[in-house]
C-alpha positions in Angstrom: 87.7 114.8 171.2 85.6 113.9 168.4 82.4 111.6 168.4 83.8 108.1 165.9 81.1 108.6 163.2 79.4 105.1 163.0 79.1 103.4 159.4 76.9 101.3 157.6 76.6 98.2 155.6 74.1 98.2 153.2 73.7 95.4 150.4 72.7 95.5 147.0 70.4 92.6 145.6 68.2 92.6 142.5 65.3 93.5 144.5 67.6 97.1 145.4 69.8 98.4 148.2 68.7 96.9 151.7 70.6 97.1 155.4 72.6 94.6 156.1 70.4 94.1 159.8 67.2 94.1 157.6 68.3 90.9 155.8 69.6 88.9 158.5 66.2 89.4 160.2 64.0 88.3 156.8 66.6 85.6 156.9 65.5 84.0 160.1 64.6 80.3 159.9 61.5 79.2 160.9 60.2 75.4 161.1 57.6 74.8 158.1 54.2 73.3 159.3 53.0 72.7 155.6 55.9 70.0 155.4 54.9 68.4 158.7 51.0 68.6 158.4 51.6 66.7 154.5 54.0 64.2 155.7 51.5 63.2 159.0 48.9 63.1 155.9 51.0 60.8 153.8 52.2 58.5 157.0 48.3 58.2 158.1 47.1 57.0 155.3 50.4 54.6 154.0 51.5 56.9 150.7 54.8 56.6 149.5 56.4 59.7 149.0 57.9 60.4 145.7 62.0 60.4 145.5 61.6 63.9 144.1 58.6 66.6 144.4 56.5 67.5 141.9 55.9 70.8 141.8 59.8 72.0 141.9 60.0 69.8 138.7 57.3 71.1 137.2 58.5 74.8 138.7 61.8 73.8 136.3 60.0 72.6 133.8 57.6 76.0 133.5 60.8 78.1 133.7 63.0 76.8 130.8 61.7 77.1 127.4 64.3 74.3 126.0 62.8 71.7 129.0 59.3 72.4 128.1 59.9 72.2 124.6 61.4 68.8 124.4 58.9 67.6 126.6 56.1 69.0 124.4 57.5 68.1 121.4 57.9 64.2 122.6 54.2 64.7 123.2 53.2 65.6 119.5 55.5 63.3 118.3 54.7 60.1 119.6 50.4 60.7 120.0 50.1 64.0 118.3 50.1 62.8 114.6 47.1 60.5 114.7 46.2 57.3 115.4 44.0 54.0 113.7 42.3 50.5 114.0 44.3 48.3 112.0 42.9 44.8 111.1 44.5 41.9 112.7 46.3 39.6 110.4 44.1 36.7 109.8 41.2 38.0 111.0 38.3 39.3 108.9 36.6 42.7 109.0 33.5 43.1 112.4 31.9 45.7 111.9 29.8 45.3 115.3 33.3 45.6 116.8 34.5 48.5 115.2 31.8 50.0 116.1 32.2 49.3 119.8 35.9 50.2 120.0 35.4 53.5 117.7 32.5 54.9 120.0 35.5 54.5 122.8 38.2 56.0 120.9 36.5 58.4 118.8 34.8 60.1 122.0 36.2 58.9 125.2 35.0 61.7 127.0 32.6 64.6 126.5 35.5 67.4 126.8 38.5 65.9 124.8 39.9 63.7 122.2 41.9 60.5 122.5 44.9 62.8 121.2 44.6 65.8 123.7 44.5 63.0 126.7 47.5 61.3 125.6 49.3 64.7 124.9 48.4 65.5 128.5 49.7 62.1 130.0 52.9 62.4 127.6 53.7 65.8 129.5 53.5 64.4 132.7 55.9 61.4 132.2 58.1 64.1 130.4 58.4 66.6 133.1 57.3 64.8 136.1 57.8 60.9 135.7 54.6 59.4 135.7 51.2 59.3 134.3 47.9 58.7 135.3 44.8 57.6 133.5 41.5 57.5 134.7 39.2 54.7 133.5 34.9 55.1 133.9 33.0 51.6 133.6 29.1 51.1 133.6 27.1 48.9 135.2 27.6 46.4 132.7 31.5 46.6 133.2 32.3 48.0 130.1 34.5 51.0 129.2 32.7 53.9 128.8 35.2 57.4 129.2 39.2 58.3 129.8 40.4 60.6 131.5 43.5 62.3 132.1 44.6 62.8 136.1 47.4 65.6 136.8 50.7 63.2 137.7 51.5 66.0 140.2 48.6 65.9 142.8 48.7 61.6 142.6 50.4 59.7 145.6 51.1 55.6 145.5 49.6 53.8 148.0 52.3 51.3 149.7 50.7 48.4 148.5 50.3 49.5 144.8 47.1 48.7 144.6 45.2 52.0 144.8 46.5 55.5 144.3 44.9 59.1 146.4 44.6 62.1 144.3 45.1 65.3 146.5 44.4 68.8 145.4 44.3 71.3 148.3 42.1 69.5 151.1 40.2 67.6 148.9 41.3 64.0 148.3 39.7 60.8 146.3 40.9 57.3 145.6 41.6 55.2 142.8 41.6 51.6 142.5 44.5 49.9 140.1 43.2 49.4 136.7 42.0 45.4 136.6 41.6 44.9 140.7 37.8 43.1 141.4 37.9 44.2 144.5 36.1 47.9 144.8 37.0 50.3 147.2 35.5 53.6 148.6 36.6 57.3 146.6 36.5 58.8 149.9 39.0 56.8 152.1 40.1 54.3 149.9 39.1 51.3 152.1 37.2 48.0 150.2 34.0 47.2 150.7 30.6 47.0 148.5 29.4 50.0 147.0 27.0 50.6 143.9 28.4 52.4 141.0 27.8 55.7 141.5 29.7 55.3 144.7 32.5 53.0 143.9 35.8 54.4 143.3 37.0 54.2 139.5 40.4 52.5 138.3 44.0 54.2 137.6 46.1 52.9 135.0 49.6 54.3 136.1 52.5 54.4 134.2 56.0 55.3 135.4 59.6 56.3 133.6 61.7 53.4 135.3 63.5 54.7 138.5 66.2 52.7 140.0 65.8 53.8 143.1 62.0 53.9 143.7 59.4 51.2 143.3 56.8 53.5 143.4 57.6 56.3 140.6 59.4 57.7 138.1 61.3 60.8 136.6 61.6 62.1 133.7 64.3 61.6 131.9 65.4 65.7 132.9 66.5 64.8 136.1 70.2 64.3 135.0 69.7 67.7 133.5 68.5 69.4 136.5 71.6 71.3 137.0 71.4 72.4 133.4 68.3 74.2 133.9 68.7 75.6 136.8 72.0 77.1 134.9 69.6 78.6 132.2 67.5 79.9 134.8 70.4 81.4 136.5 71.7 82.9 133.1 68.1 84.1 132.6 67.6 85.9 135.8 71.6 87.3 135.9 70.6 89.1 132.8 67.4 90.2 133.6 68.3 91.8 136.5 71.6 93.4 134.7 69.1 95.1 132.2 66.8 96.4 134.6 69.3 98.3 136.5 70.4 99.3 133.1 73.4 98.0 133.4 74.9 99.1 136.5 76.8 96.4 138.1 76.8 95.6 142.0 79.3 98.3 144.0 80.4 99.5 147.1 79.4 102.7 147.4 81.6 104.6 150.6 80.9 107.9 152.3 84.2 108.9 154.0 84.0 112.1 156.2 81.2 114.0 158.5 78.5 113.6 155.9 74.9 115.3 156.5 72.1 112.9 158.6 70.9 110.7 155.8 72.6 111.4 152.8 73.4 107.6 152.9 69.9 107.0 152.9 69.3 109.4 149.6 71.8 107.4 147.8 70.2 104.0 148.7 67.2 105.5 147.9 68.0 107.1 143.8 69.5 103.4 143.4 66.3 101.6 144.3 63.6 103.9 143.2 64.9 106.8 140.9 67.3 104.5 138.1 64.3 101.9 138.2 61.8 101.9 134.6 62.4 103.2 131.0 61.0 106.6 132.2 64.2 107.0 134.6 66.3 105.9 131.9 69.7 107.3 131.9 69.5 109.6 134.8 72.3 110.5 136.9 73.3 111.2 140.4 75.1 114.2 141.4 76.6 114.4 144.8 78.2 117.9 146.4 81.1 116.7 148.8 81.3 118.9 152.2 84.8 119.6 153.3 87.1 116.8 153.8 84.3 114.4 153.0 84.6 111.6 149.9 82.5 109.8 147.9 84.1 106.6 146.3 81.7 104.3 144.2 83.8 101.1 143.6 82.4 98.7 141.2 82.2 95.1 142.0 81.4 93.3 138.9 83.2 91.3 136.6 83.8 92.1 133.4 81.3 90.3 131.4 82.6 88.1 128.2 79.5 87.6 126.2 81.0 85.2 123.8 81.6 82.8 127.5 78.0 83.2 128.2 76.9 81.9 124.9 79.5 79.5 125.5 78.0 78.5 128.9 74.2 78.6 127.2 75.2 76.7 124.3 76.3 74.1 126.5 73.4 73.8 129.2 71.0 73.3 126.4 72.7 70.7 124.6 72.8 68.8 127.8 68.9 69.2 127.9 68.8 67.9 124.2 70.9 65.1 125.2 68.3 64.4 128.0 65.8 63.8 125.6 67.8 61.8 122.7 65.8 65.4 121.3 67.3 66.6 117.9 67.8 70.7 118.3 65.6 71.7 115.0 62.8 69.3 116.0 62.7 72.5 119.0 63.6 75.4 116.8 67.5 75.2 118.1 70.2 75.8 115.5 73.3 74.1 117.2 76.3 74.0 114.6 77.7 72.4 117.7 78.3 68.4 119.3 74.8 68.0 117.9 74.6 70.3 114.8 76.3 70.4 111.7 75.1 67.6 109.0 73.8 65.1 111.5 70.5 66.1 111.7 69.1 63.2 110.0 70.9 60.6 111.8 70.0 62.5 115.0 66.4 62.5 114.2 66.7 58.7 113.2 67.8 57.5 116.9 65.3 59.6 118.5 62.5 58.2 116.6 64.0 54.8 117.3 64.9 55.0 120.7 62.8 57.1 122.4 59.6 57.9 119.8 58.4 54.4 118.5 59.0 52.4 122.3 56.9 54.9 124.0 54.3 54.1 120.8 54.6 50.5 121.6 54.1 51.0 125.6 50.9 53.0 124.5 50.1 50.7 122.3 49.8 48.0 124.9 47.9 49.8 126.9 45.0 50.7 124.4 45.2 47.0 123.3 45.5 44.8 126.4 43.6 47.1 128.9 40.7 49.1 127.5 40.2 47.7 124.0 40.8 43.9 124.6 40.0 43.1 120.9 40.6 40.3 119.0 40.6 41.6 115.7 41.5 45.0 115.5 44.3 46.7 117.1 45.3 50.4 118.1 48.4 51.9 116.2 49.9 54.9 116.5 50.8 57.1 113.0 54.9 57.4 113.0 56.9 59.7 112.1 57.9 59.7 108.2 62.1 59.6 108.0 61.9 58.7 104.4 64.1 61.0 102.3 61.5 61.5 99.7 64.0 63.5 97.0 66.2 59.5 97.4 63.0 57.9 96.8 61.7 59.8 93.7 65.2 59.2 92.2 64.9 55.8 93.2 61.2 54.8 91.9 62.0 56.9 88.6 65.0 54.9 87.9 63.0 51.5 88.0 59.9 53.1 86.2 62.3 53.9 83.2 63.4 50.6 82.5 60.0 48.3 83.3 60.4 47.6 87.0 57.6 49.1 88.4 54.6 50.9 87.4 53.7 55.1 88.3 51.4 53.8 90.4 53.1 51.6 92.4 55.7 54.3 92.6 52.5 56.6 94.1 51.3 54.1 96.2 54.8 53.2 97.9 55.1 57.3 98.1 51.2 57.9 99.3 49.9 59.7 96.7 46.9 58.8 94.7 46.6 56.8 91.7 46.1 58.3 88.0 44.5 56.7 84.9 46.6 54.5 83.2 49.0 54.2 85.9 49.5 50.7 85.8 51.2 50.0 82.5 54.8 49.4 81.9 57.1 52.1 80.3 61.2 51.8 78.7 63.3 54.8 77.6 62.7 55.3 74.5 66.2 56.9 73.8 67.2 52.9 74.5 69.1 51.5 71.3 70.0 47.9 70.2 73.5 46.8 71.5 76.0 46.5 68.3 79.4 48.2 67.2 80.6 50.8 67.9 80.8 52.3 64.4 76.9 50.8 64.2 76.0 53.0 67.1 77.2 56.0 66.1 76.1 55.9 62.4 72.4 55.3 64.0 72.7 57.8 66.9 74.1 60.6 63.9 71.2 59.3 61.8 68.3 60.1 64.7 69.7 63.3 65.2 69.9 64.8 61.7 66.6 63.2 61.4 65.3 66.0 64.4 66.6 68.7 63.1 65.0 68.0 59.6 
């Protein structure tokens, strides 16, 4: 009687070809302290946790080009174009106040510009939910510097009235942006402090959440599963191409085989077919007597034009997400949002997501740290005029009197020219009569031309 040869299950992952016993033991579950020690932190010291963390959506949004780009892009679009200080109507020019609210603006720190901070801030809300910015007084209680605070390592204080910033095992607090009362930067407790010592203020701004009084998300979370899809997709192929294309098997050695020959095998699939130096090599394996070797592919067959399908798809739904037209991110969809409605698409965006977040900004700037009473902060929008319509358009009117060239320029934003502001009328015009009239004159004019 014959010793039963024991077999062995061996699984292949896109890391290689492990034992089966080797994964269920790096599979065993093991209670996470980090979790515990951060919620103690947060319960200690009454933070409200938000409804979603952080760094996985910042982990999605650092993993999907079409998510980072739309979020970007918002960015640019609503702060990245420039900004001025537009006279009140009514009001007459100050230029003591200009002054004041320029050396704010034009320099609100000593490291970046009013447009890098608001970029920053802008990328938060888009990929996390919320925003933070930190405001510097003096000791007179004015303004002085801006500054942006990453969304991810700020936590809400129950009673909204002070936020913690955490990074590693460092924390300081903010006070909201307005409150008289100071507090400490060290444990966020009130008291009197000078101030050097006093902790500065917050102005936080969330993406309205329904569920959470605390924070926001960005407007990707009803994407999420999109993403994770183009992640998916990204890795699947990945993987498919550095195993050169060989798809997951089941690889059987039937019969008395030598000691190890199942471990040579596992080993040419994870070391030997692995680089662009082992390109295209081949195993070749001598059967012994009554022994077989059966390699027994597992993979479907894969249908690229479904996969383009399936991509096509998840990145419309991040578009969506965004109200984000595809070309304004360097996507050609002929798709649900291709085709000829590119213009209308990149109207409602500007409309409906572009020019409110201006306006929310706008308030900010205006009511909280510039408080003037005759200028105000506005935003440079986005042009949507068709300017090929226009030039039609203002030509039309300048060839029969209606406007002047330069009014035409100055409605366009070009400069004007010398003797721009006269009057002009086709000259090829002609005085209303018969029919027979008309002609005669119009045969007259041309023989007249060619004389």
């Amino acid at each position: 009687m014959t010793d039963s040869k024991k077999g062995h299950v061996y699984v292949q992952t896109s890391k290689g070809v492990y034992p089966l016993s080797v994964l269920q033991k790096a599979e065993s579950k093991q209670s996470s302290k980090q979790i515990k020690q951060t919620s103690r932190w947060m319960t200690e010291n009454d933070l409200i946790p938000p409804p979603y963390s952080p760094d996985v959506l910042l982990t999605l949004y650092e993993s999907n080009s079409v998510f980072m780009r739309c979020v970007n892009q918002l960015a640019i679009d609503v702060a990245g174009l420039g900004w001025s200080l537009q006279l009140q109507d009514g009001k007459k020019k100050d230029k003591r106040e200009l002054e004041r609210l320029q050396s704010l603006l034009q320099k609100p720190n000593q490291d970046d510009a009013l447009r890098t901070i608001f970029r920053q801030l802008l990328i938060d809300w888009g990929s996390v939910g919320w925003f933070g910015l930190e405001v510097v007084r003096n000791n007179k209680g004015e303004i002085v510097e801006l500054y942006h605070v990453p969304a991810h390592t700020l936590r809400v204080h129950e009673s909204q009235k002070k936020y913690c910033q955490r990074r590693n095992n460092k924390k300081v607090w903010f006070k909201k942006f307005g409150l008289e009362k100071n507090i400490s930067p060290k444990d966020g407790k009130e008291g009197t402090f000078s101030v050097e010592d006093r902790a500065n203020e917050l102005i936080f701004y969330k993406n309205f959440y329904p569920k959470s009084d605390y924070y926001g998300v960005p407007n990707a979370i009803a994407a999420v599963g999109d993403v994770v899809g183009l992640i998916g997709l990204r890795d699947y192929n990945l993987a498919f191409f550095e195993n050169y294309g060989i798809p997951s098997a089941l690889i059987v050695l039937e019969g008395e085989w030598d000691e190890g020959s199942d471990k040579k095998v596992m080993e040419f699939l994870n070391k030997e077919i692995k680089g662009t130096d082992n390109a295209h090599r081949t195993l070749v394996v001598s059967q012994p007597d009554g022994c077989k070797f059966s390699y027994t592919s597992l993979g479907v067959e894969v249908k690229e034009a479904s996969f383009r399908l399936y991509e096509q798809a998840r990145k419309e739904a991040i578009l969506i997400a965004y109200s984000m037209p595809p070309e304004r991110v360097g996507i050609r969809i002929t798709g649900t949002l291709g085709g000829n409605v590119a213009e209308e698409a990149t109207r409602i965006y500007v409309q409906g997501v572009v020019e409110p977040l201006q306006c929310d900004l706008e308030d900010i700037v205006n009511n909280k740290l510039l408080q003037s009473e005759v200028y105000e902060f506005k935003f440079e929008n986005i042009d949507l005029r068709n300017y090929d319509m226009l030039v039609k358009q203002y030509g039309y009117q300048i060839e029969r009197g209606m406007m002047t060239p330069n009014e035409a320029r100055n409605e366009l934003g070009r400069k004007p020219y010398t003797d721009g502001d006269k009057f002009y009328m086709m000259s090829s015009l002609i005085e209303a009569g018969s029919p027979d009239e008309n002609l005669g004159k119009i045969e007259k004019e041309f023989l007249d031309e060619q004389e």
